[in-house]
BALOBA-1460 file (C-alpha; in Angstrom, 3 decimals):
// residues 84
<rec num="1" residu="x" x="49.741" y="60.913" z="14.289"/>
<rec num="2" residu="x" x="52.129" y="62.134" z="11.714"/>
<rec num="3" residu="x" x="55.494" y="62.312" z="10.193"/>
<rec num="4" residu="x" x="57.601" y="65.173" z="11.045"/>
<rec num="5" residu="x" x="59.436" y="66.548" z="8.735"/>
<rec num="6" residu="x" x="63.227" y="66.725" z="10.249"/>
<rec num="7" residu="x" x="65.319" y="67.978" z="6.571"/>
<rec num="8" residu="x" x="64.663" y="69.431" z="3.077"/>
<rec num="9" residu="x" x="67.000" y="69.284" z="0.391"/>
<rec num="10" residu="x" x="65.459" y="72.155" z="-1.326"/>
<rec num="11" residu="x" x="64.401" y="72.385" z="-4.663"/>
<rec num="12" residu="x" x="65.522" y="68.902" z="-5.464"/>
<rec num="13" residu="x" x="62.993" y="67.255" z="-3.773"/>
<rec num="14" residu="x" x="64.247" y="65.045" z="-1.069"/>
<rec num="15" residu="x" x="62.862" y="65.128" z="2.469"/>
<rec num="16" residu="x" x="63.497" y="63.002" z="5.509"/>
<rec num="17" residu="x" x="60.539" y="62.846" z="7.487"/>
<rec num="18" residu="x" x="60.595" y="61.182" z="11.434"/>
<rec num="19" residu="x" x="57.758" y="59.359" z="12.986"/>
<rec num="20" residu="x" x="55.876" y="60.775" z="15.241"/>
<rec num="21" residu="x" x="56.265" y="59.179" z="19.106"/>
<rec num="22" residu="x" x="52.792" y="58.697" z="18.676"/>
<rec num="23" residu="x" x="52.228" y="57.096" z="15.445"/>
<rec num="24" residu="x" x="55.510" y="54.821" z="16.351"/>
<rec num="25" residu="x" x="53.367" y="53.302" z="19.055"/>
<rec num="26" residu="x" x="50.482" y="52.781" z="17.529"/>
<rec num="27" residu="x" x="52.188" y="51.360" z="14.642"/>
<rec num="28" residu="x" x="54.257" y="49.322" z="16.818"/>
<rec num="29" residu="x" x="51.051" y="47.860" z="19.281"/>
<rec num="30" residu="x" x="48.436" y="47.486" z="16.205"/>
<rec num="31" residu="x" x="47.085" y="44.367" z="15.279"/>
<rec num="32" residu="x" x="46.937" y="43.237" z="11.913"/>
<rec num="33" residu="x" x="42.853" y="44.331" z="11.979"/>
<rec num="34" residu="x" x="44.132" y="47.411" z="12.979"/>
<rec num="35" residu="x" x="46.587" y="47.782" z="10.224"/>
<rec num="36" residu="x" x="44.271" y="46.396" z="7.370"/>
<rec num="37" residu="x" x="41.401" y="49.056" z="8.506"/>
<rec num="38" residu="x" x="43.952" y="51.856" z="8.684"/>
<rec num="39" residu="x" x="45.067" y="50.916" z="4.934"/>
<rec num="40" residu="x" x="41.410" y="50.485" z="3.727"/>
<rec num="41" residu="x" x="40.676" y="54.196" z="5.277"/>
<rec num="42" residu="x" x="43.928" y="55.395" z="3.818"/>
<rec num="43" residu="x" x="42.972" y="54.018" z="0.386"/>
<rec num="44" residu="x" x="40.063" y="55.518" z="0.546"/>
<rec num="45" residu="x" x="41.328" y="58.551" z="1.129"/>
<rec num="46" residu="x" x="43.202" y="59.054" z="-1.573"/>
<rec num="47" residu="x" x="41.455" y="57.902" z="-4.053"/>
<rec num="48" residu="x" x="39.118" y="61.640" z="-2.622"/>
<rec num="49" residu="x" x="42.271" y="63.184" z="-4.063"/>
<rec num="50" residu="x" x="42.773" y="61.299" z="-6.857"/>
<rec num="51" residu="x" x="45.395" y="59.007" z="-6.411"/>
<rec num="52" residu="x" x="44.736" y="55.622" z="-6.709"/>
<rec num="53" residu="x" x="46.256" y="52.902" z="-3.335"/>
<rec num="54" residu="x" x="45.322" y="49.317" z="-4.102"/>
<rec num="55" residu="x" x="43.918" y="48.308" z="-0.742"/>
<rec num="56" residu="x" x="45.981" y="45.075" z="-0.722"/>
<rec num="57" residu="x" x="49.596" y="46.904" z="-1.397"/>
<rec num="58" residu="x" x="48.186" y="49.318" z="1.250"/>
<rec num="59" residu="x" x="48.103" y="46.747" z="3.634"/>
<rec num="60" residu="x" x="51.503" y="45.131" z="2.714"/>
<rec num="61" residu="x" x="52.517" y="48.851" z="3.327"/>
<rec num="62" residu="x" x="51.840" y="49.021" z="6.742"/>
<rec num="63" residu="x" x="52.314" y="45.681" z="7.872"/>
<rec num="64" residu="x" x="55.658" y="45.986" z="6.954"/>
<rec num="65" residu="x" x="56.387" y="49.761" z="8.101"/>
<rec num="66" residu="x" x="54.949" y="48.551" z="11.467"/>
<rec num="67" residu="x" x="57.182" y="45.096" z="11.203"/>
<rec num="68" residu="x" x="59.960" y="47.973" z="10.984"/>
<rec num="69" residu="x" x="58.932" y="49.857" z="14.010"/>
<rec num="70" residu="x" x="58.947" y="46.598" z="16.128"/>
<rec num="71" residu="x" x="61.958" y="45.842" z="15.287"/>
<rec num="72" residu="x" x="63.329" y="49.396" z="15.951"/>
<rec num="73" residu="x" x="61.474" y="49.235" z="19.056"/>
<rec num="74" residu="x" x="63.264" y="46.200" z="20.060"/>
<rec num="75" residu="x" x="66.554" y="47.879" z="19.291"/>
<rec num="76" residu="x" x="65.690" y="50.871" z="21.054"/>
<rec num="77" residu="x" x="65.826" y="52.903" z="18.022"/>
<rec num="78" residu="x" x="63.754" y="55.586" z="15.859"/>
<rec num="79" residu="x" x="62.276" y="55.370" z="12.605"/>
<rec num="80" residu="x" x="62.451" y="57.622" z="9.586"/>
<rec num="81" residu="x" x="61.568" y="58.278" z="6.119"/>
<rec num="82" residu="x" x="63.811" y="59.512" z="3.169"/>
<rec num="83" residu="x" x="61.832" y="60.601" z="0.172"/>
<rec num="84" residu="x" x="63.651" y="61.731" z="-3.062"/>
């Protein structure tokens, strides 16, 4: 499960990354157990590289990216990710 990355900007920074078919489902069929066990693991794993997640705000996190996949889903649509 992963974002692909579909365009770089170059040395400015920005990316736009696409979900993965595969994380879209899951992300789109999890429960919220599911979701708050995902954001305790991904908390915990980076805070192994340093950088610091509150558990809770991870959990807002993906609730709401997977709230955004359902209602993609719904649409019949994809989801992506612009990071500048």
């Amino acid at each position: 499960m992963s974002l692909v990355p579909v365009a770089d900007a170059g040395d400015d920074g920005c990316l736009v990354f696409a979900i993965s078919p595969r994380l879209y489902a899951a992300l789109a069929e999890a429960e919220q157990s599911e979701l708050k066990d995902a954001a305790l693991t991904w908390s915990s794993q980076r805070a192994e590289d340093g950088e610091v997640i509150d558990t809770e705000m991870a959990s807002v996190i993906l609730g709401d990216l997977a709230a955004l996949v359902r209602s993609a889903r719904s649409q019949g649509q994809g989801v992506y990710c612009w990071v500048a």
